[in-house]
N, CA, C and O atoms as a printed pandas DataFrame, in Angstrom:
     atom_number atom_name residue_name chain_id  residue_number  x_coord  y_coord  z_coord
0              1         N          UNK        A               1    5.138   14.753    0.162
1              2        CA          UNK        A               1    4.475   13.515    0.525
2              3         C          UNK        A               1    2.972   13.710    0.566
3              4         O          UNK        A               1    2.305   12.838    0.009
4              5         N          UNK        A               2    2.442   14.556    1.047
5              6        CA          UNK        A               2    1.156   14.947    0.933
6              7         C          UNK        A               2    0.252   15.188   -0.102
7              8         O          UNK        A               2   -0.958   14.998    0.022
8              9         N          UNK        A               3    1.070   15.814   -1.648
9             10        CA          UNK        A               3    0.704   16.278   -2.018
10            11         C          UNK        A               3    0.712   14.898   -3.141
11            12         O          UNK        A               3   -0.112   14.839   -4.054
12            13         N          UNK        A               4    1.696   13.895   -2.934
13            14        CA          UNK        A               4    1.096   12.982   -3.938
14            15         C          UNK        A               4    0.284   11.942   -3.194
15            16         O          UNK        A               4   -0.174   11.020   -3.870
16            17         N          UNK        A               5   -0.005   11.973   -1.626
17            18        CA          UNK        A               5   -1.727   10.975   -1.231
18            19         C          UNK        A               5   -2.550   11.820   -1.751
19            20         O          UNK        A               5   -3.645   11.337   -2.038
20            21         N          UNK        A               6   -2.340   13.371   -2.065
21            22        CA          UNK        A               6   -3.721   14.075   -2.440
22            23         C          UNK        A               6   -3.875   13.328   -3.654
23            24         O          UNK        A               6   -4.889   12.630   -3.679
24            25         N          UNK        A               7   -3.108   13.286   -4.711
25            26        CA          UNK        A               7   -3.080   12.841   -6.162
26            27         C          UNK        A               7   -3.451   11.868   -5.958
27            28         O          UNK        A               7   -4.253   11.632   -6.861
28            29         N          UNK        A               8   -3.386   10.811   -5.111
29            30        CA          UNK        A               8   -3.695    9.292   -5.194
30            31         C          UNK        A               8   -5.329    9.075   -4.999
31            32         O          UNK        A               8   -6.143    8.378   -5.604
32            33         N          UNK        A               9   -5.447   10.070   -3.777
33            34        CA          UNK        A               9   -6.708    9.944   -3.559
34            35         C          UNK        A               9   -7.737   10.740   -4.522
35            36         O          UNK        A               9   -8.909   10.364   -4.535
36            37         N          UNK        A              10   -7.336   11.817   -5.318
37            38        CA          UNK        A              10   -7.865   12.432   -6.289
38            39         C          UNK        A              10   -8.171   11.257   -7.748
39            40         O          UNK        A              10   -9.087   11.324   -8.567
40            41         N          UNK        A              11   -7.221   10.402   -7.679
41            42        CA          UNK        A              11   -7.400    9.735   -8.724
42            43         C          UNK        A              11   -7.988    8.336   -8.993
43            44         O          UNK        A              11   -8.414    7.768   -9.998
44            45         N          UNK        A              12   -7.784    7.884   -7.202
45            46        CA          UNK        A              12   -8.637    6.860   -6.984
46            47         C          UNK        A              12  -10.306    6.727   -7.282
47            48         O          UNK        A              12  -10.706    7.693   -7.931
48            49         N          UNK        A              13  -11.136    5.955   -7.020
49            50        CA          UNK        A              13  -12.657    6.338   -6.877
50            51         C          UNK        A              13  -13.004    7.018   -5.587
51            52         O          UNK        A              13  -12.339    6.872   -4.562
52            53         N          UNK        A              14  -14.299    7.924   -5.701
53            54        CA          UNK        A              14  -14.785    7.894   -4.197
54            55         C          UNK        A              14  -14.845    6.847   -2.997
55            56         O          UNK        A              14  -14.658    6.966   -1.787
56            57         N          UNK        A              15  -15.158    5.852   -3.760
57            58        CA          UNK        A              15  -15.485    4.799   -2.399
58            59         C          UNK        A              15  -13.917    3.663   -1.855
59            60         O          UNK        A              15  -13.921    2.822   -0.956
60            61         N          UNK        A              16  -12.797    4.032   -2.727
61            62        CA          UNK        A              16  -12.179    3.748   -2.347
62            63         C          UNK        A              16  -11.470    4.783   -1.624
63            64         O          UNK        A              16  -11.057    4.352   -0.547
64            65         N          UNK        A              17  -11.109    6.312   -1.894
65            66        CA          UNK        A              17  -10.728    6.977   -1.050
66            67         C          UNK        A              17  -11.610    7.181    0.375
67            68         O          UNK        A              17  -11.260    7.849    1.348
68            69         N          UNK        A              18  -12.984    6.332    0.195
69            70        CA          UNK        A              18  -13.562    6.391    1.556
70            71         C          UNK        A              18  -13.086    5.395    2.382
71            72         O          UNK        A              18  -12.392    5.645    3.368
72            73         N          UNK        A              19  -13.356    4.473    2.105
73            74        CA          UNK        A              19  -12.764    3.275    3.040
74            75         C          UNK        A              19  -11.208    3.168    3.121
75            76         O          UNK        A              19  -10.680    2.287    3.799
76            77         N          UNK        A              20  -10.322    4.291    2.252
77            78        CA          UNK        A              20   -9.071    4.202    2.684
78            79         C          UNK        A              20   -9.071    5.160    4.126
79            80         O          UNK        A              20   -8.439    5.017    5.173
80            81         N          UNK        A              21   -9.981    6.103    3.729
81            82        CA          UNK        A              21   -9.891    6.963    4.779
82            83         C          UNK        A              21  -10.476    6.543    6.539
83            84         O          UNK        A              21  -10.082    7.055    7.587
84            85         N          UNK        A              22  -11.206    5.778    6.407
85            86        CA          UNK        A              22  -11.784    5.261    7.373
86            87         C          UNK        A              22  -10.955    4.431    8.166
87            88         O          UNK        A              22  -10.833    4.538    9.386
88            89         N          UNK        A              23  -10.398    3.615    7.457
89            90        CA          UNK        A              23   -9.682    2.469    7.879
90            91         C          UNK        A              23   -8.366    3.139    8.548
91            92         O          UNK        A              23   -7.739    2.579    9.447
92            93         N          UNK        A              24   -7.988    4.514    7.958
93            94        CA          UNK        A              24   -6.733    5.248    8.466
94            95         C          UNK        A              24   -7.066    5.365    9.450
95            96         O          UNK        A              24   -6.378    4.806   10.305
96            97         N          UNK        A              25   -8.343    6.175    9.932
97            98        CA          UNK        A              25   -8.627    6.778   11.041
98            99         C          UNK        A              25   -8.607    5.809   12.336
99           100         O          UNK        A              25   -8.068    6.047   13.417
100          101         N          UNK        A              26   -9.382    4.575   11.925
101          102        CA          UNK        A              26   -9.719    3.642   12.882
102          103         C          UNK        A              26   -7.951    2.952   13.311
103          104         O          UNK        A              26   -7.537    2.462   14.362
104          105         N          UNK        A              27   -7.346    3.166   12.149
105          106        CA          UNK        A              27   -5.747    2.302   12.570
106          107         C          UNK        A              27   -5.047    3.759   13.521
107          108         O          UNK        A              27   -4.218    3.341   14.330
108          109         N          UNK        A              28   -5.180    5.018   13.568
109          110        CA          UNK        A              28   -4.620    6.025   14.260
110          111         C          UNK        A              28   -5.330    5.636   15.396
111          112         O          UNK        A              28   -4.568    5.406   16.335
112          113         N          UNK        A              29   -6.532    5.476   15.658
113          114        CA          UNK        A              29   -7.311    5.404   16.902
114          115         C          UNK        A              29   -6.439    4.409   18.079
115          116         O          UNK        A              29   -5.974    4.703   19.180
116          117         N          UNK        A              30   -6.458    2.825   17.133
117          118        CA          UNK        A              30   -6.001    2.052   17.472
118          119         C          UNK        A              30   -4.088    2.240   18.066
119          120         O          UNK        A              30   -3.537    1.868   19.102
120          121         N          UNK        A              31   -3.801    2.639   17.401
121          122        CA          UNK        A              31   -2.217    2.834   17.499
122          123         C          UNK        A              31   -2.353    4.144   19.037
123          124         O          UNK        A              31   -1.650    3.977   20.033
124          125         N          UNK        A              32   -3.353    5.346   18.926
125          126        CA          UNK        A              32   -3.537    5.486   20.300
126          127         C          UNK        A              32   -3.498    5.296   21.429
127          128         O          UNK        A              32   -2.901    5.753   22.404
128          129         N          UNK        A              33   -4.510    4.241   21.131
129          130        CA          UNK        A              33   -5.034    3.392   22.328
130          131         C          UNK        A              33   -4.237    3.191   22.758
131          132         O          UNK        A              33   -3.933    3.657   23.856
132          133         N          UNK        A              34   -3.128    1.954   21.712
133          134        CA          UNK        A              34   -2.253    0.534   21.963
134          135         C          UNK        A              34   -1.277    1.093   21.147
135          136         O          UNK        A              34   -1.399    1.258   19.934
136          137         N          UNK        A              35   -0.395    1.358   21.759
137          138        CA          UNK        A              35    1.075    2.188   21.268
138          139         C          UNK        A              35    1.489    0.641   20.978
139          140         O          UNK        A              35    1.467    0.313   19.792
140          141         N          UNK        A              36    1.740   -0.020   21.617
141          142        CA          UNK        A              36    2.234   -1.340   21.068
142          143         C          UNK        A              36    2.306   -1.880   19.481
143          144         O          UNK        A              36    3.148   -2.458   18.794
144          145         N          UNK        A              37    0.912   -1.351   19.282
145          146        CA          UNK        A              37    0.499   -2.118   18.016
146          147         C          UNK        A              37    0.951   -1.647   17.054
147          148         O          UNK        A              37    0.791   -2.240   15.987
148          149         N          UNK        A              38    1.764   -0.258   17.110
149          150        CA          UNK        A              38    2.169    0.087   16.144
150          151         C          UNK        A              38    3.583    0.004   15.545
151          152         O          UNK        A              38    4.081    0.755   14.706
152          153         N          UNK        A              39    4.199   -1.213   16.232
153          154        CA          UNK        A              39    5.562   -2.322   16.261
154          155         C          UNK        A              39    4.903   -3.318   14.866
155          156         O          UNK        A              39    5.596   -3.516   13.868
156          157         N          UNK        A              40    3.298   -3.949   15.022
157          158        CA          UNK        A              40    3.227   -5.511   14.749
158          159         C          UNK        A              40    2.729   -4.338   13.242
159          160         O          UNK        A              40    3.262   -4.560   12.155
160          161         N          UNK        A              41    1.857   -3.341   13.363
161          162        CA          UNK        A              41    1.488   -2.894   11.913
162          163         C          UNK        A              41    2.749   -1.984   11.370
163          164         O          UNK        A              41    2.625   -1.597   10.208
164          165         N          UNK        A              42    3.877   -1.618   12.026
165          166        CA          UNK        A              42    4.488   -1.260   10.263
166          167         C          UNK        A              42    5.243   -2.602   10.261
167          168         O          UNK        A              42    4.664   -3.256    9.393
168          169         N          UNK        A              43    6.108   -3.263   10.713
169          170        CA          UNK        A              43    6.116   -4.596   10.848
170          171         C          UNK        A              43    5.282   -5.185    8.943
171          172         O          UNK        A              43    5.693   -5.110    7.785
172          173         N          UNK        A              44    4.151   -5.657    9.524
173          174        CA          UNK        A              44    3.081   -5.986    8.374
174          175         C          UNK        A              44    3.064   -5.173    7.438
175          176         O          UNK        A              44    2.949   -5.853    6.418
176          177         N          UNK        A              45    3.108   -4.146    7.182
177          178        CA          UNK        A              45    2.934   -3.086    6.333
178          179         C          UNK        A              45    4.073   -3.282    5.634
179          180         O          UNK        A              45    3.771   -3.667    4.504
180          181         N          UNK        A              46    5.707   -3.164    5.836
181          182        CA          UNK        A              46    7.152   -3.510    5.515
182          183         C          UNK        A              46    6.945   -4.622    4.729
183          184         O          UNK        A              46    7.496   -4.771    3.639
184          185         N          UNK        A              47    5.986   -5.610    5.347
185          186        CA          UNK        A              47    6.453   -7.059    4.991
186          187         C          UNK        A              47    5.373   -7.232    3.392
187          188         O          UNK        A              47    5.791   -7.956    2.489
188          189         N          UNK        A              48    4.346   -6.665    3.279
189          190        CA          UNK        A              48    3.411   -6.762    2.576
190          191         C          UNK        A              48    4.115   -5.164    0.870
191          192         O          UNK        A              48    3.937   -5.195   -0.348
192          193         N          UNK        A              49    4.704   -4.315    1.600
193          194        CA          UNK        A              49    5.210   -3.600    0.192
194          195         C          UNK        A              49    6.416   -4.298   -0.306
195          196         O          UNK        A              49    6.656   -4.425   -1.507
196          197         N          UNK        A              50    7.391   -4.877    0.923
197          198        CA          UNK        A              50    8.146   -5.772   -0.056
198          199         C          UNK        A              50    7.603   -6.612   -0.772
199          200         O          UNK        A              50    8.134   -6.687   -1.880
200          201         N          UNK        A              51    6.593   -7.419   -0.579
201          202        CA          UNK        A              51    6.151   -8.625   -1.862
202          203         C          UNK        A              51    5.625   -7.825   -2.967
203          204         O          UNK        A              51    5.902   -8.061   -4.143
204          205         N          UNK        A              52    4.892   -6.911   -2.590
205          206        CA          UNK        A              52    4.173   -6.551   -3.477
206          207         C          UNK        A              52    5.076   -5.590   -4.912
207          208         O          UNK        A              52    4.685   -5.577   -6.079
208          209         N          UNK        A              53    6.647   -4.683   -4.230
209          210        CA          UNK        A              53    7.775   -4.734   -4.984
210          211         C          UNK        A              53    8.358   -5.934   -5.903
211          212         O          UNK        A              53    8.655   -5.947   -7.098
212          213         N          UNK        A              54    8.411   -6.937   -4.908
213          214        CA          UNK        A              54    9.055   -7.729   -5.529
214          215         C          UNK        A              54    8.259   -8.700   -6.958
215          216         O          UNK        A              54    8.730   -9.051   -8.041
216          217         N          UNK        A              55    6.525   -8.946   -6.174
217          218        CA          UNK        A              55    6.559   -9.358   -7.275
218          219         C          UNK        A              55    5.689   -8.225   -8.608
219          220         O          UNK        A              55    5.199   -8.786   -9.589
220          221         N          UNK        A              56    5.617   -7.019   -8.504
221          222        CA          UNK        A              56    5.747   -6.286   -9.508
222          223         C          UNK        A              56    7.065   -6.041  -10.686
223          224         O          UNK        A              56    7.097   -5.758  -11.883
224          225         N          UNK        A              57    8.041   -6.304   -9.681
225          226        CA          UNK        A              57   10.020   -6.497  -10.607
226          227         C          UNK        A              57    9.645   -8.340  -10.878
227          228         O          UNK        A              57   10.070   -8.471  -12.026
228          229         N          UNK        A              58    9.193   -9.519  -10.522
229          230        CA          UNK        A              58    9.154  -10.616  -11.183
230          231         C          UNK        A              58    8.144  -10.540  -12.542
231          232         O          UNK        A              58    8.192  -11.102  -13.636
232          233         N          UNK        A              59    7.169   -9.530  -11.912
233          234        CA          UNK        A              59    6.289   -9.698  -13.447
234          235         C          UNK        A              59    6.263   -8.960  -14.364
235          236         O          UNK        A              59    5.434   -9.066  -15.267
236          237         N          UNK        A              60    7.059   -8.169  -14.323
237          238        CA          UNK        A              60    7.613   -7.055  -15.124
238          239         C          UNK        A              60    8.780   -8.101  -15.941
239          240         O          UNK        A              60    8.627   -8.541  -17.080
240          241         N          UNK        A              61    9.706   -8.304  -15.239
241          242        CA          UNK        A              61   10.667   -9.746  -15.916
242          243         C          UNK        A              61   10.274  -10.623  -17.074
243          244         O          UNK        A              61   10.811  -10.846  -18.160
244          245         N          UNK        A              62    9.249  -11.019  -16.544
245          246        CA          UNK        A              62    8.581  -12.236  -17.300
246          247         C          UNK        A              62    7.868  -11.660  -18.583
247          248         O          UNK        A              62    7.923  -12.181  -19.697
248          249         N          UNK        A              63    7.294  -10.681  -18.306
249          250        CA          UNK        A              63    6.568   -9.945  -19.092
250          251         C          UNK        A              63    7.313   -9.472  -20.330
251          252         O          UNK        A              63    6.813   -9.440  -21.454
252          253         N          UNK        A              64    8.555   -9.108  -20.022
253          254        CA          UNK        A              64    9.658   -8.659  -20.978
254          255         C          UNK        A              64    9.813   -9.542  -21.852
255          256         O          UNK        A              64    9.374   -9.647  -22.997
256          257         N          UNK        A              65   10.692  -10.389  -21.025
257          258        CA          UNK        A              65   11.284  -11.787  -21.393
258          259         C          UNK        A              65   10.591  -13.019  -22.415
259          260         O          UNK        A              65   11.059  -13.859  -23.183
260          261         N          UNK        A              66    8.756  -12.494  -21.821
261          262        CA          UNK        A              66    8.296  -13.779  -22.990
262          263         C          UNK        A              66    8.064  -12.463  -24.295
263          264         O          UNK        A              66    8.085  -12.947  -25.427
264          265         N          UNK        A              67    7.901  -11.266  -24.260
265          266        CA          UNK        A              67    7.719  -10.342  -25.526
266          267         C          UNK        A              67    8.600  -10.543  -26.264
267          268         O          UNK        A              67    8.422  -10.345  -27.466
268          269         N          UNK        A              68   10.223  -11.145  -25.626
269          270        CA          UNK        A              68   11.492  -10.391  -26.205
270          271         C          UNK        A              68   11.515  -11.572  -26.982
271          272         O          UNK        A              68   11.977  -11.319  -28.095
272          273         N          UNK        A              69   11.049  -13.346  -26.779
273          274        CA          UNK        A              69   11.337  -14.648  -27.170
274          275         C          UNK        A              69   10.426  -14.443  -28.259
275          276         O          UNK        A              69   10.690  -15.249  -29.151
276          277         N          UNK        A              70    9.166  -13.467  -28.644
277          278        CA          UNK        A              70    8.403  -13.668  -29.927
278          279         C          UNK        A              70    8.959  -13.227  -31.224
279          280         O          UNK        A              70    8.319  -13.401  -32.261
């Protein structure tokens, strides 16, 4: 697991592996603090990779489907 965020972040840009990194830190801080909060963010997190699954498999579909009608 580690070794493919290294790859991700190796392959991303700098400034996006910065502000990914930042934003981690500040959401660990937070989840610290407020143990609570870390119910409502994977919660959100769950709810936001399912769409983003799902609609990568709808546009992948479509994508096929109008190639396959030419």
């Amino acid at each position: 697991m580690q070794e493919r965020l290294s790859n991700m972040a190796y392959a991303a840009r700098p400034v996006v592996s910065t502000v990914a990194a930042v934003l981690l830190i500040i959401l660990g801080v937070l989840i610290v603090v407020y143990p609570g909060l870390l119910v409502w963010l994977v919660g959100i997190a769950l709810v936001l990779a399912g769409v983003a699954l799902l609609t990568a498999g709808l546009t992948a579909g479509l994508t096929a489907a109008s190639q396959a009608g030419r």
